[in-house]
C-alpha positions in Angstrom: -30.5 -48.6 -31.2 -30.9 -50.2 -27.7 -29.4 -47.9 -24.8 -29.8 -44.8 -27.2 -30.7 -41.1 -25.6 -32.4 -40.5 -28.6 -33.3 -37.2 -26.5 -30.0 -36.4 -25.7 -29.0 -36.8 -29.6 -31.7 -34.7 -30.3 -31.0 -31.7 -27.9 -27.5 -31.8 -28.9 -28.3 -31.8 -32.8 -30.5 -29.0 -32.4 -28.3 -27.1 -30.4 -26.6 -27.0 -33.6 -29.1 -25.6 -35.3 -28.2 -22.0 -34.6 -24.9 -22.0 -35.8 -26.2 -24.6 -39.4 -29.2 -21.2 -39.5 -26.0 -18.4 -39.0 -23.8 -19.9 -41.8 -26.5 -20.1 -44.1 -27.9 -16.7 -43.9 -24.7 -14.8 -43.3 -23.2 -16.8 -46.6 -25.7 -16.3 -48.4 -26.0 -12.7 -48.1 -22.4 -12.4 -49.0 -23.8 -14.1 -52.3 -26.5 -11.7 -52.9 -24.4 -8.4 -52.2 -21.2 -9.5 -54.4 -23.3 -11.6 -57.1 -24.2 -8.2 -58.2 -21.1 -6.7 -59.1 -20.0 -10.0 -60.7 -23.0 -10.4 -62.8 -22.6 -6.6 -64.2 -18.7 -7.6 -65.2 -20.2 -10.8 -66.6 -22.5 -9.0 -68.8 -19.5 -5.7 -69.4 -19.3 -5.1 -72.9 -15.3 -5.1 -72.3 -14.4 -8.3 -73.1 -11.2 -8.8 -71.0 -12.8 -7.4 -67.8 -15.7 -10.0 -69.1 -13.7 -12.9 -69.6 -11.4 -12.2 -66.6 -14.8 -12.5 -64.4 -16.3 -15.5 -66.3 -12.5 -17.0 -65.6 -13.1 -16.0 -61.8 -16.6 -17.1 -61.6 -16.2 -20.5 -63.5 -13.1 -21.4 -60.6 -14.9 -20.7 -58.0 -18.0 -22.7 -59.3 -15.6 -25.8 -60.3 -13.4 -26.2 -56.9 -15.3 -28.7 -54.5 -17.0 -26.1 -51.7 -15.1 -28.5 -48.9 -11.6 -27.3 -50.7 -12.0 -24.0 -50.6 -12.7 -24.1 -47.0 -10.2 -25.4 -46.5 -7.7 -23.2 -48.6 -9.5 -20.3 -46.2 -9.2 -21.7 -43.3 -5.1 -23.8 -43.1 -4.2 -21.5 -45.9 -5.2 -18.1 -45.6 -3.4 -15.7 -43.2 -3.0 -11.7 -43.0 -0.2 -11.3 -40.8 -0.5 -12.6 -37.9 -4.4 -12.8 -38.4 -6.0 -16.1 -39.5 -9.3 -16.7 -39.8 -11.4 -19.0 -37.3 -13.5 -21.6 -38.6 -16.7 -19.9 -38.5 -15.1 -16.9 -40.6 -13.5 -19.5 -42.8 -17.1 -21.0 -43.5 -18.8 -18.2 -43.8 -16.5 -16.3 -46.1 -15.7 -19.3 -48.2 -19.9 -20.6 -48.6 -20.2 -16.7 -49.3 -17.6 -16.7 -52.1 -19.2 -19.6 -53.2 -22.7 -18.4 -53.0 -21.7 -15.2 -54.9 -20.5 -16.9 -58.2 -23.4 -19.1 -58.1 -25.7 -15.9 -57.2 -24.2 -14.2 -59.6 -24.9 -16.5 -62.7 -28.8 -16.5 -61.7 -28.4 -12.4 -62.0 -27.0 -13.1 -65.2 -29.5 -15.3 -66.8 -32.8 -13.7 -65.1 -31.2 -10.2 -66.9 -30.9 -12.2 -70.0 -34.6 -13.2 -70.2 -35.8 -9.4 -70.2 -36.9 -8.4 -73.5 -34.1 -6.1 -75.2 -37.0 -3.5 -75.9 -37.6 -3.0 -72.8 -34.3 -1.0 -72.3 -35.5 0.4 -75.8 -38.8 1.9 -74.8 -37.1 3.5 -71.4 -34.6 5.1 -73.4 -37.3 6.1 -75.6 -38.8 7.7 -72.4 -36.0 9.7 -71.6 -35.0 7.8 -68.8 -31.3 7.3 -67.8 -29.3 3.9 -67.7 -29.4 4.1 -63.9 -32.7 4.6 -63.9 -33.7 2.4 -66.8 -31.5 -1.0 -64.6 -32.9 0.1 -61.3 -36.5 0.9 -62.1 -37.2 -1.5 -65.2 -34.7 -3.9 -65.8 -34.2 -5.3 -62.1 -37.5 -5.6 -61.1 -38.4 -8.0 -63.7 -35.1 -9.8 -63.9 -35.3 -10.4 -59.4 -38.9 -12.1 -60.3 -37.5 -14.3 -62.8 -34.3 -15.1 -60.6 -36.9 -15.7 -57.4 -37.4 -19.4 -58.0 -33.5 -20.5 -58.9 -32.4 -17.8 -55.4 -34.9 -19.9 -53.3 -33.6 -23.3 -54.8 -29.9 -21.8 -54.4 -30.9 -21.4 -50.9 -32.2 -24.9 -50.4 -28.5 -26.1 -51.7 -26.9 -23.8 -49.7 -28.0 -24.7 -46.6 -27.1 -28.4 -46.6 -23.8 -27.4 -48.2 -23.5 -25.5 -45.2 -22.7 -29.4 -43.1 -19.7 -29.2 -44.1 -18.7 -26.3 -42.2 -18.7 -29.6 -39.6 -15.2 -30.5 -41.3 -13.2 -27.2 -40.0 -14.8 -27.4 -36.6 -17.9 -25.2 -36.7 -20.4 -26.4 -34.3 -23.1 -26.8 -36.7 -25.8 -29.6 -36.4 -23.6 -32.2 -38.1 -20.7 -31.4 -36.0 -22.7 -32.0 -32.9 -24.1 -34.8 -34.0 -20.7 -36.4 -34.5 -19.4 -35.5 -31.5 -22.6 -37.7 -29.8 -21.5 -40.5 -31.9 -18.1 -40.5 -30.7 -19.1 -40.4 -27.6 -21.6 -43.0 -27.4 -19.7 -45.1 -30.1 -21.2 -48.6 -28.8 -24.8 -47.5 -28.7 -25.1 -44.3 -30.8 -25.0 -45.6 -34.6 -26.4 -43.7 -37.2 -28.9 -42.3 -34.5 -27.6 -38.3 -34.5 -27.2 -38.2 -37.9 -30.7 -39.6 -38.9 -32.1 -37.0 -35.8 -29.9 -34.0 -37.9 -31.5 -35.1 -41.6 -35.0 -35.1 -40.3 -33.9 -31.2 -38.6 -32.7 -30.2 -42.0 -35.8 -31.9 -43.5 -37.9 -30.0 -41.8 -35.7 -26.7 -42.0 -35.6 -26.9 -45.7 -38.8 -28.1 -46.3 -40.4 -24.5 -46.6 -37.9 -23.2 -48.3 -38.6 -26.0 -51.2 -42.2 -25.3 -50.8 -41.8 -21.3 -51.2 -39.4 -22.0 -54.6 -41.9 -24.3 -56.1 -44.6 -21.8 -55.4 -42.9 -19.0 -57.0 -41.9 -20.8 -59.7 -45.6 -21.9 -60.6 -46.9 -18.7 -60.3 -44.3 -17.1 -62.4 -44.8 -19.7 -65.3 -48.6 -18.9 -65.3 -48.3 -15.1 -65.3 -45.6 -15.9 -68.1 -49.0 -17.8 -69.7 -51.0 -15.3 -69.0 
């Protein structure tokens, strides 16, 4: 590690950070907007729309994230329109992050009691109004712990962004490596692990957290 700018590594890795932070959060809203409509088709009581989703859901869940990025990004083109790496990145993590997103919808919705929807209908309230205002609120505090912990995956998924040329913390830190290649080592990417370390850190704290709390008030 002799001759290193650890410093320089650093500053170059973290300039990376931004664009590692903007993939994340941008895919992963995707996820949580289009897991919705995917996880009411997955629960559809019309079995070929059903099965036609869980066919959808289950390839997008079984191709390796680096291929469909980059099916997006060499194969995809509108025209004369293609789309950039970042796009690429960002629309194929979201895809990715909406099947997955979508399956914890699923299975939080499955863990509310049946009567629940009973005793609303009971009440005289309406199926929009029974989902909305019964049946989602205590399905999203179930799903809570597995979205944070989704999260958590999502962002060091998000490296390999690095691969189709987004300037993302692992891309910068292979670009100091090639160009310090007698000196720099495994330095950069050690400096970008301890930066997602330290990113994701929270994030693992905040999904054990809710997870505890939820079990006891499940006790309870």
């Amino acid at each position: 590690m002799t001759g290193v700018d650890i410093g320089g590594a650093m500053l170059l890795v973290l300039m990376g950070l931004p664009m590692t932070l903007l993939v994340t959060a941008l895919a992963y809203l995707i996820g949580l907007v289009l897991g919705i409509p995917l996880m009411l088709g997955l629960r559809s009581r019309i079995t070929p729309f059903r099965l036609l989703l869980r066919f959808v859901v289950d390839i997008i869940r079984g191709v390796p994230p680096i291929v469909w990025l980059f099916l997006i990004y060499f194969g995809v083109q509108v025209g004369t329109i293609r789309f950039d790496s970042l796009s690429a990145a960002i629309v194929g993590l979201g895809l990715i992050s909406s099947a997955y997103l979508a399956e914890i919808y699923r299975g939080a919705f499955a863990t509310v009691p049946r009567g629940q929807s009973e005793a609303a209908a009971a009440l005289g309230f309406g199926s929009v109004t029974t989902f909305a205002r019964v049946l989602v609120p205590q399905a999203f505090r179930t799903a809570l712990p597995s979205m944070a912990t989704f999260l958590l995956s999502l962002l060091k998924d998000s490296s390999i962004a690095s691969t189709i040329g987004v300037a993302d913390m692992v891309f910068q830190a292979t670009m100091f490596a090639r160009q310090n290649p007698a000196v720099a080592g495994i330095v950069p990417f050690v400096l970008a692990a301890a930066v997602y370390l330290v990113v994701s850190l929270p994030i693992a704290i905040t999904a054990r957290r809710l997870d505890t709390k939820l079990r006891k008030e499940a006790i309870a």
